[in-house]
N, C-alpha and C positions, 0 to 999 in steps of 0.2 A: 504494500500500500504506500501509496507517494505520501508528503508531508502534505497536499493539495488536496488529497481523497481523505485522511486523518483528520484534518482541518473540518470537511463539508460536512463528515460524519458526525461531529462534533457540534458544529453550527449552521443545524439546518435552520433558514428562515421560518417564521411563523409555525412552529411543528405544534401546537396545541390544537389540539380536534376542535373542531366545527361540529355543533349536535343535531345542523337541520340543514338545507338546501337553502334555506331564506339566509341566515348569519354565513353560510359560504358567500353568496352576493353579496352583501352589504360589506362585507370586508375587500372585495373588488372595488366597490363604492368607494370606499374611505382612503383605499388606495390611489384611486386616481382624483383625489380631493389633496392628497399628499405630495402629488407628484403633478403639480400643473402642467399641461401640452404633453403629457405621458402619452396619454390616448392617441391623441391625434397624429405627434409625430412618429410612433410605435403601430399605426395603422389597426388598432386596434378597434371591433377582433371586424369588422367586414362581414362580408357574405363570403364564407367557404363551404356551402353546400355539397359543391360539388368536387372539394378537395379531400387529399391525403395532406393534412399540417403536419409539421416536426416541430415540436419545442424542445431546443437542445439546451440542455440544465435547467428543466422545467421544475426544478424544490417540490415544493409544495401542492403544488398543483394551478398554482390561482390561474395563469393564461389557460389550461388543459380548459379549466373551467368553463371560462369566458368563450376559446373558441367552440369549444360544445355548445354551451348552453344560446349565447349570444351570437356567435357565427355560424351557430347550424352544419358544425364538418361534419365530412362524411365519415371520417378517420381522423383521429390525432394520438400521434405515438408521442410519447414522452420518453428524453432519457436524461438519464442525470449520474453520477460518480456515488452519490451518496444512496444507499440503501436503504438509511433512515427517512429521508426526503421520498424515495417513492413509495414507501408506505403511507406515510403522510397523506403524500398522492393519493393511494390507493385506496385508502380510508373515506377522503373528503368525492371522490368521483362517486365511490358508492352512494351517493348521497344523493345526485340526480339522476334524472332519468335519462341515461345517456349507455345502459348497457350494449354491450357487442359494437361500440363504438370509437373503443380506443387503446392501447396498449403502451405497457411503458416498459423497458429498458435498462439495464445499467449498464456505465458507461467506466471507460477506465480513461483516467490521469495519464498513463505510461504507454496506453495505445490506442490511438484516436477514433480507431475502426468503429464506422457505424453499422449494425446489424441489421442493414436493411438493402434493400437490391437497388442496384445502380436506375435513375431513372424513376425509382416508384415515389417521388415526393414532391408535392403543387405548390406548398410552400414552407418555406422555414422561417423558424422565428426563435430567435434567442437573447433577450434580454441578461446583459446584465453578468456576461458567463466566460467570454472569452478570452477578458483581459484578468482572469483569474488563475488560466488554464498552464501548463509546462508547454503547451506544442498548438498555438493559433492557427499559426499557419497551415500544420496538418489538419487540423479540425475541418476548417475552409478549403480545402482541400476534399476532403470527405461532404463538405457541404454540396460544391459541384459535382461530384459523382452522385450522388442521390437527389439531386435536382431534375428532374423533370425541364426538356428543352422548352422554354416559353416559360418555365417558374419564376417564384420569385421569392424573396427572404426581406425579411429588417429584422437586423443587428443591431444593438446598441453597445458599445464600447465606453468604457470612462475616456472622458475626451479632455484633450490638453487647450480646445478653445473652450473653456469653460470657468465660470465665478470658484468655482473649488478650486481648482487648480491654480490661479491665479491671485485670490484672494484669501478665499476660508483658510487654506494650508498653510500659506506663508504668510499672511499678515493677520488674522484670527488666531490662529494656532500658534503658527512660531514666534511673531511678534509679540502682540497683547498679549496672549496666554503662555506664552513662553514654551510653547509644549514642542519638544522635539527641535531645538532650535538649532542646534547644532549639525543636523542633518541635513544633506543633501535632500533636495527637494525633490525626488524621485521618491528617497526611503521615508520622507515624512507622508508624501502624499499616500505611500503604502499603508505606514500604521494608522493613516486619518480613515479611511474606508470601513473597512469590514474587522473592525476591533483591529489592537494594535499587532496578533498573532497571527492574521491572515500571510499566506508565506508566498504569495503571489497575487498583488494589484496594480497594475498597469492605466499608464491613461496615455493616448494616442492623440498624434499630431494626424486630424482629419483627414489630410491627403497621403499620411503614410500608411491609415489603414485603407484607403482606396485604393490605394498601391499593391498591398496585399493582399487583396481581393482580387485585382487584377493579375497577380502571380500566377493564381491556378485557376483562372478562366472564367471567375463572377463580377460582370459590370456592376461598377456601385458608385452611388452620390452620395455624397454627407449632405441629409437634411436639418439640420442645427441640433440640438441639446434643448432638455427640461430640466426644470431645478427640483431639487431634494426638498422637502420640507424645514430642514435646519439652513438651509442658505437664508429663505426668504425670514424664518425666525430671527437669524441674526441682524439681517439688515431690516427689517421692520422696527426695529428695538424690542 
């Protein structure tokens, strides 16, 4: 097990059960109330009636949700590295009526291989996942084989044109609060994310990850960034 799958295993997002199909939504709700232009610029969730979805590092379930419940897929496979996370999954699906309609996965850290046949997927969506991972590039890699010609995907990556990056990190954090000041601003921005033992957080100069997308053969635009709920706290007062 990598230090990345030990880590996920450990800190899965949101892993308290949900006791009903209504508090699964609402927590979708509150989510995108937390994370302004989330929705929209995450194309979230559309009409996928007539698709196979991939959520790659789908935690907990909450997109699996949304594109079922609110995109009508025909299919959404889920995979993730953590084992605890798709149960979680597995727990909170049973909870809508969405049986014989989805499947999830686990995923390994050390080798990117997706369990699914070249071609069989309409669209992919991975929030939030990438710039966590040992092997991006392989990942994206794996994303083009399993893309379906004419698919499509959105990715969100922690992005280097961004108020975190720029402000929260080094003048919130290292400045005023003095936290981690001594650090390059790479390793700060690592331990500001996903607590400070997260052992890979990454944030990307927009057209380097176009870049890399373009390496193993997926066109891609950087549509902007959403803010976190703690940016807009801090600067509100």
């Amino acid at each position: 097990m990598t230090a990345v799958e030990q880590f996920w295993a450990e800190h899965t997002v949101h892993d308290e059960p949900f006791v009903s199909a209504d508090e699964s939504l609402r927590y979708l709700e509150w989510r995108a109330s937390f994370y302004p232009l989330f929705h929209e610029l995450m194309g979230l969730w559309g009409d996928h009636s007539t698709d196979t979805v991939l959520d790659y590092g789908c935690g907990p379930g909450n997109d699996l949700v949304g594109f079922l419940v609110h995109g009508h897929a025909r299919q959404a496979i889920g995979v993730d590295v953590s084992a605890k996370a798709l149960e979680v999954a597995r727990r909170r699906l049973d909870l809508h009526d969405v049986a014989g309609r989805w499947q999830l996965f686990r995923a390994s850290d050390d080798d990117p291989a997706i369990p699914l046949e070249t071609g069989s997927v309409d669209y992919i969506y991975s929030q939030g996942v990438l710039h966590h991972t040992s092997h991006p590039d392989a990942i994206l890699a794996e994303f083009q084989r399993v893309l379906r010609p004419g698919g499509s995907a959105s990715i969100m990556v922690y992005s280097r044109a961004s108020l975190w990056w720029h402000l929260y990190v080094p003048w919130q954090r290292q400045l005023v609060d003095g936290i981690d000041a001594d650090l390059p601003l790479e390793e700060a921005f690592r331990r500001s994310t996903d607590t400070e033992d997260c052992p890979v957080s990454r944030a990307y100069e927009p057209g380097d990850f176009v870049r890399m997308c373009a390496d193993v053969g997926l066109r891609a635009e950087f549509l902007g960034g959403y803010f976190a709920g703690v940016e807009l706290d801090t600067w509100n007062g």
